[in-house]
PDB file of N, CA, C and O in Angstrom:
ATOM      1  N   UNK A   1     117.791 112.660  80.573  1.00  0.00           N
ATOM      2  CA  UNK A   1     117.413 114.004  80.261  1.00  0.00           C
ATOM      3  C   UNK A   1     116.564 114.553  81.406  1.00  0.00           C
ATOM      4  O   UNK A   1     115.675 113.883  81.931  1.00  0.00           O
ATOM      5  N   UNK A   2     116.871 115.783  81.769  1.00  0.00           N
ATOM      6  CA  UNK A   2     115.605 116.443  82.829  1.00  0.00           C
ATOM      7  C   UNK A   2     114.604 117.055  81.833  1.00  0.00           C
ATOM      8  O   UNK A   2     114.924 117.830  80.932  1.00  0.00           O
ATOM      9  N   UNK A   3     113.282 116.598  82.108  1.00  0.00           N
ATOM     10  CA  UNK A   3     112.311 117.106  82.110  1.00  0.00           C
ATOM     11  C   UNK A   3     111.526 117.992  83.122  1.00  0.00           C
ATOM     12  O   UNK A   3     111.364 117.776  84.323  1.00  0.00           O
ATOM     13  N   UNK A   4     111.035 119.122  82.314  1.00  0.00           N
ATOM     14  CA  UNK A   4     109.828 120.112  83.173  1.00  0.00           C
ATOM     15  C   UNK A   4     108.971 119.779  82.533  1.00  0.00           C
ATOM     16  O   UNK A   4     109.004 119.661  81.308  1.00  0.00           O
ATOM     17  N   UNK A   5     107.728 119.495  83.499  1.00  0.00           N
ATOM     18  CA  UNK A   5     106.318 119.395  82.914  1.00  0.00           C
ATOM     19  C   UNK A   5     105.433 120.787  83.823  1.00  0.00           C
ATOM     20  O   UNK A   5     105.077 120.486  84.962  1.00  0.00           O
ATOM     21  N   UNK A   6     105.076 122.317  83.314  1.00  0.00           N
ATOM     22  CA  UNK A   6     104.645 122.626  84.025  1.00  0.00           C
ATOM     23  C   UNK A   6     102.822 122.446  83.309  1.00  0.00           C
ATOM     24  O   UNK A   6     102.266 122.357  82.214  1.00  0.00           O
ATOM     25  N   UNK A   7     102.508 122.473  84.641  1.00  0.00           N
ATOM     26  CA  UNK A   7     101.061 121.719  85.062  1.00  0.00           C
ATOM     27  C   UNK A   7     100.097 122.966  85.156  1.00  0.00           C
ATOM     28  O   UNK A   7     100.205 123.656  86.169  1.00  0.00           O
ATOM     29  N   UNK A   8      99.480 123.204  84.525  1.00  0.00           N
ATOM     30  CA  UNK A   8      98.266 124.713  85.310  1.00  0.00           C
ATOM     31  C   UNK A   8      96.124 123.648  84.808  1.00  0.00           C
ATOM     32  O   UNK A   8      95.419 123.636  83.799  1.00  0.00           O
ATOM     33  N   UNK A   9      96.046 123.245  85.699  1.00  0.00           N
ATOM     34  CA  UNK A   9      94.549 123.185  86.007  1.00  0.00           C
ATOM     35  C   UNK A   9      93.987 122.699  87.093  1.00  0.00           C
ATOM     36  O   UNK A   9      94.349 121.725  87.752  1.00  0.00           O
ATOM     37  N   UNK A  10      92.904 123.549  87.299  1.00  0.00           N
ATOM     38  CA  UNK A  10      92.338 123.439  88.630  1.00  0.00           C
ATOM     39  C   UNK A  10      92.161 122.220  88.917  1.00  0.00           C
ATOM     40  O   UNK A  10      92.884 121.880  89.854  1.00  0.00           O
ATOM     41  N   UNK A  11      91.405 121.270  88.453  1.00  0.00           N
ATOM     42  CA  UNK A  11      91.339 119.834  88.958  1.00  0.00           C
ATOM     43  C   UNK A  11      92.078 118.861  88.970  1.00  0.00           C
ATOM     44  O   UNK A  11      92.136 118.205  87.930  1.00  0.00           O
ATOM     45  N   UNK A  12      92.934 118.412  90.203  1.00  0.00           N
ATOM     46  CA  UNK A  12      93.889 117.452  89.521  1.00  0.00           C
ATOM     47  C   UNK A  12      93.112 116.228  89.043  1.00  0.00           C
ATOM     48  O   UNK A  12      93.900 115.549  88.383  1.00  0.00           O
ATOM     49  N   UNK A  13      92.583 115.973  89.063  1.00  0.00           N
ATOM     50  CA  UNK A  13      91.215 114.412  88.632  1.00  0.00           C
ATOM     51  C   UNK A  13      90.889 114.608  87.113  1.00  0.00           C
ATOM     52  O   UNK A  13      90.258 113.721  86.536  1.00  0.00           O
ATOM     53  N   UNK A  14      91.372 115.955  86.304  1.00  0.00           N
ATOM     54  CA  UNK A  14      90.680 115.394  85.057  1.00  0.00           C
ATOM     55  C   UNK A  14      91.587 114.830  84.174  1.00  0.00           C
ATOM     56  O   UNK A  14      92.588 114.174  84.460  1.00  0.00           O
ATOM     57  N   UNK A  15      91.155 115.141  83.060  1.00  0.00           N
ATOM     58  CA  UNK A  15      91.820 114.275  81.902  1.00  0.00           C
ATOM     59  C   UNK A  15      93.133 115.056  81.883  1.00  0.00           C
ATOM     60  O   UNK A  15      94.155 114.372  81.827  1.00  0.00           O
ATOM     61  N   UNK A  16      93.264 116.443  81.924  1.00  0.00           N
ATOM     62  CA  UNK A  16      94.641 117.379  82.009  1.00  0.00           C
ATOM     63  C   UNK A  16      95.324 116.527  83.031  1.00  0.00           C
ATOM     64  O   UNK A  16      96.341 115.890  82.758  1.00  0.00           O
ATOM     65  N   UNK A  17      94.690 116.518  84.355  1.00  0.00           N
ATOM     66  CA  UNK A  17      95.816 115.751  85.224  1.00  0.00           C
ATOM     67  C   UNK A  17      96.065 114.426  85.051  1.00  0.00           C
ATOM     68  O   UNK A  17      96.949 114.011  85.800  1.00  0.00           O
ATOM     69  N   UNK A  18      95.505 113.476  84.187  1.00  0.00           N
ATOM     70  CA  UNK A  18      95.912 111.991  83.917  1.00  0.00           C
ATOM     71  C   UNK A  18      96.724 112.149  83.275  1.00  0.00           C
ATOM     72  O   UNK A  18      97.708 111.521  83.663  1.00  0.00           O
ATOM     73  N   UNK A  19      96.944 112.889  82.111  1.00  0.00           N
ATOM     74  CA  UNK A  19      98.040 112.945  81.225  1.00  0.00           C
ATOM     75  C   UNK A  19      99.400 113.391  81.514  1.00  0.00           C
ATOM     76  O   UNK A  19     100.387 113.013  80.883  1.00  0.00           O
ATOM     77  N   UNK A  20      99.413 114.193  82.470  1.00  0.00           N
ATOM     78  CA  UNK A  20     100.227 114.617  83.669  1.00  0.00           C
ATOM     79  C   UNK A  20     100.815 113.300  83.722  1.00  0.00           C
ATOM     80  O   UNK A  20     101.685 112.807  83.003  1.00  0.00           O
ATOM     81  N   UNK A  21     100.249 112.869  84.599  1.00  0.00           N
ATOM     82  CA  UNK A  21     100.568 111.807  85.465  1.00  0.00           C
ATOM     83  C   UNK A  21     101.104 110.450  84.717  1.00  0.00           C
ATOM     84  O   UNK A  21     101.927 109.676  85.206  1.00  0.00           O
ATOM     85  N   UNK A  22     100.496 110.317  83.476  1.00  0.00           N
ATOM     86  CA  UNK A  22     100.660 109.419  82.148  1.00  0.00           C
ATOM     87  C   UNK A  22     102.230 109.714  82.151  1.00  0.00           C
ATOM     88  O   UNK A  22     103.011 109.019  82.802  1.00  0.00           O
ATOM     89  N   UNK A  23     102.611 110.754  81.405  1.00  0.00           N
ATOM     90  CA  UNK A  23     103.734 111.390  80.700  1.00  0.00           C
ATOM     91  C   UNK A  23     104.657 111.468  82.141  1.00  0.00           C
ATOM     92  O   UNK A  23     105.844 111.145  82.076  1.00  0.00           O
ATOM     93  N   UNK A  24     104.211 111.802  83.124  1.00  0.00           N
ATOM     94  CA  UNK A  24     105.453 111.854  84.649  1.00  0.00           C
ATOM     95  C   UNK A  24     106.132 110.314  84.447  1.00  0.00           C
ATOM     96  O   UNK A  24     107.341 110.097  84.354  1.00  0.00           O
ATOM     97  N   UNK A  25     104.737 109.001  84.389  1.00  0.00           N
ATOM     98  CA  UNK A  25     105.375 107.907  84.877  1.00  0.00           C
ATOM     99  C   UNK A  25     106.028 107.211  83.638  1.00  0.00           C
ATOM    100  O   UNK A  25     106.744 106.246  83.907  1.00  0.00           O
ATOM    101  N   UNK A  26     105.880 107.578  82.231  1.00  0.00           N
ATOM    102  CA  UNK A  26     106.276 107.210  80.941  1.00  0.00           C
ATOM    103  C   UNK A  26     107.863 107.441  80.915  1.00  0.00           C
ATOM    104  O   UNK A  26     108.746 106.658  80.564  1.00  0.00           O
ATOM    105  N   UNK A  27     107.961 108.829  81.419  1.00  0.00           N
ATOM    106  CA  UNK A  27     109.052 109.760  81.173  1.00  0.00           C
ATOM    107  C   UNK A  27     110.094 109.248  82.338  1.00  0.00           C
ATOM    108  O   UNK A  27     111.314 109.246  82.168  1.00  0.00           O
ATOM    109  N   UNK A  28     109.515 108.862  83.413  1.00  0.00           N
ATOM    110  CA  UNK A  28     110.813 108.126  84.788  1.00  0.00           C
ATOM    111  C   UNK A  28     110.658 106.879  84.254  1.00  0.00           C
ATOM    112  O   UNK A  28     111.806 106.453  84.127  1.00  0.00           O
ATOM    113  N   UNK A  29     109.559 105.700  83.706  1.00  0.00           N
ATOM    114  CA  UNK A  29     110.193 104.299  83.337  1.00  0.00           C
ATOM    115  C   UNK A  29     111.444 104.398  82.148  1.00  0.00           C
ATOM    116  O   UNK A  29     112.311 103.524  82.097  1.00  0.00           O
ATOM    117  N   UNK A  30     111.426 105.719  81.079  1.00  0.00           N
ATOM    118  CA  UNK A  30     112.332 106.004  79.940  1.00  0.00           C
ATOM    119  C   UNK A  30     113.575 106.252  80.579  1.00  0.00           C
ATOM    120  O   UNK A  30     114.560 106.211  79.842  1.00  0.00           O
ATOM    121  N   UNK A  31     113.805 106.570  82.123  1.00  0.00           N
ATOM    122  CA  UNK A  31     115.219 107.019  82.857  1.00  0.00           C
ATOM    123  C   UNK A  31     115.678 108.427  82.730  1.00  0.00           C
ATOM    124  O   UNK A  31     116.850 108.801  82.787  1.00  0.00           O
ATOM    125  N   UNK A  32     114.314 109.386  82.497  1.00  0.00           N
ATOM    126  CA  UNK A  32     114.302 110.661  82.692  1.00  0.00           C
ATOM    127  C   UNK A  32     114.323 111.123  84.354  1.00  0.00           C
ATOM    128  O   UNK A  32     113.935 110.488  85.335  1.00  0.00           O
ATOM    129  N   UNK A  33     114.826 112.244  84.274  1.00  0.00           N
ATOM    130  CA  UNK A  33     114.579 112.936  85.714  1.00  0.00           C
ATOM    131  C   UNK A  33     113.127 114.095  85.507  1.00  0.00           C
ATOM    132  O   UNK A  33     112.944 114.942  84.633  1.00  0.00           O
ATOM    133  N   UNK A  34     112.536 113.832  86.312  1.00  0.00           N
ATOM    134  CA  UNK A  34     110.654 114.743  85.938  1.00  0.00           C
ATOM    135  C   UNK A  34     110.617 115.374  86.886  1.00  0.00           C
ATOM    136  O   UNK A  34     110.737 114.981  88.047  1.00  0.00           O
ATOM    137  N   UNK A  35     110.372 116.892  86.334  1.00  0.00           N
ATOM    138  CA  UNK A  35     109.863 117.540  87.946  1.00  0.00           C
ATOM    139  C   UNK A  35     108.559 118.228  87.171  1.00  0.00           C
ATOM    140  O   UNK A  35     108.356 118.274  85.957  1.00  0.00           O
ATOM    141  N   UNK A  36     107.948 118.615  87.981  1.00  0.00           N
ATOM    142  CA  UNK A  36     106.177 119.118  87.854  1.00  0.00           C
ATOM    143  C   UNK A  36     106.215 119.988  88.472  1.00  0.00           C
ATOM    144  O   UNK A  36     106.431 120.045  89.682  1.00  0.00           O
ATOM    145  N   UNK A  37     105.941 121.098  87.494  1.00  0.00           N
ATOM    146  CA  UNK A  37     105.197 122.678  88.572  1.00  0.00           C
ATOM    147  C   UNK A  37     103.928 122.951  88.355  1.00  0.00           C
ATOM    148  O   UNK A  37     103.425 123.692  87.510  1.00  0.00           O
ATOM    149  N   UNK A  38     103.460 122.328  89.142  1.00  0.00           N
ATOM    150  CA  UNK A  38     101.871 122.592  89.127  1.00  0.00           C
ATOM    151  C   UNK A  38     101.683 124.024  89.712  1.00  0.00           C
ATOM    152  O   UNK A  38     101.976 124.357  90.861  1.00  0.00           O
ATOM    153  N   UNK A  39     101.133 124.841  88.718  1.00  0.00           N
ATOM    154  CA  UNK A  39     101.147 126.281  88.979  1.00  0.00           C
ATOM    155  C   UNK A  39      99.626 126.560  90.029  1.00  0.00           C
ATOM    156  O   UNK A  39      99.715 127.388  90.936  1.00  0.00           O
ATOM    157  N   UNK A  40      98.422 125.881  89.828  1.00  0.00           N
ATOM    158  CA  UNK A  40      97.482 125.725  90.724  1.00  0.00           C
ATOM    159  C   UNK A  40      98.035 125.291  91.746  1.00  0.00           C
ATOM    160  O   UNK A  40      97.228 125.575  92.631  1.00  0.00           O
ATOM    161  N   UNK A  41      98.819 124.824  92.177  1.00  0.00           N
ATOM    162  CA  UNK A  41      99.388 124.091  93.783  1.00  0.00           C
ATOM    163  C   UNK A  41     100.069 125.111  94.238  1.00  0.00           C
ATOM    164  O   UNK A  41     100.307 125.141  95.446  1.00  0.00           O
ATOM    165  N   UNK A  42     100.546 126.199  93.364  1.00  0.00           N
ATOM    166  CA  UNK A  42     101.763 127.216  93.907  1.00  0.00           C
ATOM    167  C   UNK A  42     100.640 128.687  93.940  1.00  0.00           C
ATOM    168  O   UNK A  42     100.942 129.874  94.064  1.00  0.00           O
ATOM    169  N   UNK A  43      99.455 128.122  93.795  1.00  0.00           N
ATOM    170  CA  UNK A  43      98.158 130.222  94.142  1.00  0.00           C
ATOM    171  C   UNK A  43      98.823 130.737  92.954  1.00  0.00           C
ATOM    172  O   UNK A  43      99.153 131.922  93.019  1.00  0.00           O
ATOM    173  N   UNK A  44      99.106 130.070  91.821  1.00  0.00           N
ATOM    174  CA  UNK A  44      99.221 130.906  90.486  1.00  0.00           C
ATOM    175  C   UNK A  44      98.140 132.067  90.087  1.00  0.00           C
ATOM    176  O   UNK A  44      97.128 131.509  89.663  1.00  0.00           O
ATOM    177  N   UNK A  45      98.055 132.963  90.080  1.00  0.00           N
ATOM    178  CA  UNK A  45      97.176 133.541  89.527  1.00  0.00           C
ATOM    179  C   UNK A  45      96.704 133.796  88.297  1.00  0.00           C
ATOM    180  O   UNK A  45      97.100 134.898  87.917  1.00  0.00           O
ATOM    181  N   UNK A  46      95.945 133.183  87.420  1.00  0.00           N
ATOM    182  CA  UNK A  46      96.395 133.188  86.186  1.00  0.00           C
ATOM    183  C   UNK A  46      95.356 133.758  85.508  1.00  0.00           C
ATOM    184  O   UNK A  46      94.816 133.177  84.567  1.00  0.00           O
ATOM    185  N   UNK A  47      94.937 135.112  85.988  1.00  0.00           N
ATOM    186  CA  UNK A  47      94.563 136.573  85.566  1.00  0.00           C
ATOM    187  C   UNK A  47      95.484 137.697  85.941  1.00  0.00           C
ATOM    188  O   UNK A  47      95.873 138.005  87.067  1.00  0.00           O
ATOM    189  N   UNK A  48      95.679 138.088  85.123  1.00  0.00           N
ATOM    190  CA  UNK A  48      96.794 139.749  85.159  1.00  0.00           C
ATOM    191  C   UNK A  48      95.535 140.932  85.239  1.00  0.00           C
ATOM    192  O   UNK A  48      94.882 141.248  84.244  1.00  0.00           O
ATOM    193  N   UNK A  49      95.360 141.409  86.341  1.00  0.00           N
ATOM    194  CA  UNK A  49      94.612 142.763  86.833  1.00  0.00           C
ATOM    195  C   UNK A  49      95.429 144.204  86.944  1.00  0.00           C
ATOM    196  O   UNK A  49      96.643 144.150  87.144  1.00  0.00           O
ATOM    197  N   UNK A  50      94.960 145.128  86.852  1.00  0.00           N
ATOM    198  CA  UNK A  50      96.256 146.282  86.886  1.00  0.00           C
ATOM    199  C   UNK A  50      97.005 146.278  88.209  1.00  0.00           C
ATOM    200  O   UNK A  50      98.039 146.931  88.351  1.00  0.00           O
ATOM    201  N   UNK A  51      96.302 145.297  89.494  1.00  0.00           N
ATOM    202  CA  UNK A  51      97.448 145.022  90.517  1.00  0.00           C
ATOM    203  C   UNK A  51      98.613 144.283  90.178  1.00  0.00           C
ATOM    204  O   UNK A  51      99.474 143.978  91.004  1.00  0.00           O
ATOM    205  N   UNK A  52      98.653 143.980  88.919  1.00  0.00           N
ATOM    206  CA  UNK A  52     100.241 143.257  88.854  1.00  0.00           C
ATOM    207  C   UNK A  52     100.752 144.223  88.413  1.00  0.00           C
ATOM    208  O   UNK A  52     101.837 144.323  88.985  1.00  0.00           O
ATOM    209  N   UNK A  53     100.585 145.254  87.516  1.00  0.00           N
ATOM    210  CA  UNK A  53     101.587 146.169  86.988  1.00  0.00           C
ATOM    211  C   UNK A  53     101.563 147.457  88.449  1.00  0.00           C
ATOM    212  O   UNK A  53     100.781 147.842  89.319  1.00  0.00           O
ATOM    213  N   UNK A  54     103.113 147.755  87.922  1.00  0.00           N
ATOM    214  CA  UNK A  54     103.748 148.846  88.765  1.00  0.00           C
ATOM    215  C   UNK A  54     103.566 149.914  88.763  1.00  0.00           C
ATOM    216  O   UNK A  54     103.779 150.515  89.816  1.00  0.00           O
ATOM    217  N   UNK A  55     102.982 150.821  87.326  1.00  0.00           N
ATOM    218  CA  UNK A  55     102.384 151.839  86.720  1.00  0.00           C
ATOM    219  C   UNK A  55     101.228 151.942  85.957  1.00  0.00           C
ATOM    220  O   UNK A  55     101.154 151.121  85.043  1.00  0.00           O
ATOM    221  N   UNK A  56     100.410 152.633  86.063  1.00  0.00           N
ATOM    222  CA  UNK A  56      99.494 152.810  86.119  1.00  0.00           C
ATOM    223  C   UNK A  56      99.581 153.562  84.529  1.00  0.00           C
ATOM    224  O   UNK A  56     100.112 154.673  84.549  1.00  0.00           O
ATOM    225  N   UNK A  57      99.073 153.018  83.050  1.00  0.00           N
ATOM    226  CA  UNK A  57      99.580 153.805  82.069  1.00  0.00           C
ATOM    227  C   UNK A  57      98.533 155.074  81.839  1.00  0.00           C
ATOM    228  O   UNK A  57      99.013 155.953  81.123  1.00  0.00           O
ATOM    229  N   UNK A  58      96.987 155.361  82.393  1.00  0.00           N
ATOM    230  CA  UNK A  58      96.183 156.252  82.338  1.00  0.00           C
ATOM    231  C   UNK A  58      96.753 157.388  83.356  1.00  0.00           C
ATOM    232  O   UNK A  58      95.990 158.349  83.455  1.00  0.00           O
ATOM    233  N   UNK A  59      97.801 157.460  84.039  1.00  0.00           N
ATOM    234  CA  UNK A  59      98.200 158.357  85.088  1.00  0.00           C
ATOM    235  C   UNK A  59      98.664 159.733  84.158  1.00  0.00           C
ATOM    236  O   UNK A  59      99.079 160.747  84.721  1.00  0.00           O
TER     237      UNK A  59
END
């Protein structure tokens, strides 16, 4: 089976990222295919400011 694990926290060292890493190596000894999108590794921004929208709805 392919698995997505997507990933969003700043530290890879905490307990969020062990479990990550738990479930990546659980999931390839089971004969899964694992991919990881660590959205912190990709400048996720993960606040929406009115610079993401295109229109402006007070205009």
């Amino acid at each position: 089976m392919n698995v997505l694990i997507v990933y969003a926290h700043p530290e890879p060292g905490s307990f969020n990222g062990a479990m990550k890493d738990l479930a990546v190596a659980t999931l390839i000894d089971e004969g899964h295919q694992v991919k990881v999108s660590d959205l912190y590794a990709m400048n996720f921004k993960a606040v929406a400011d009115r610079d993401d929208f295109l229109l402006d709805s007070r205009t």
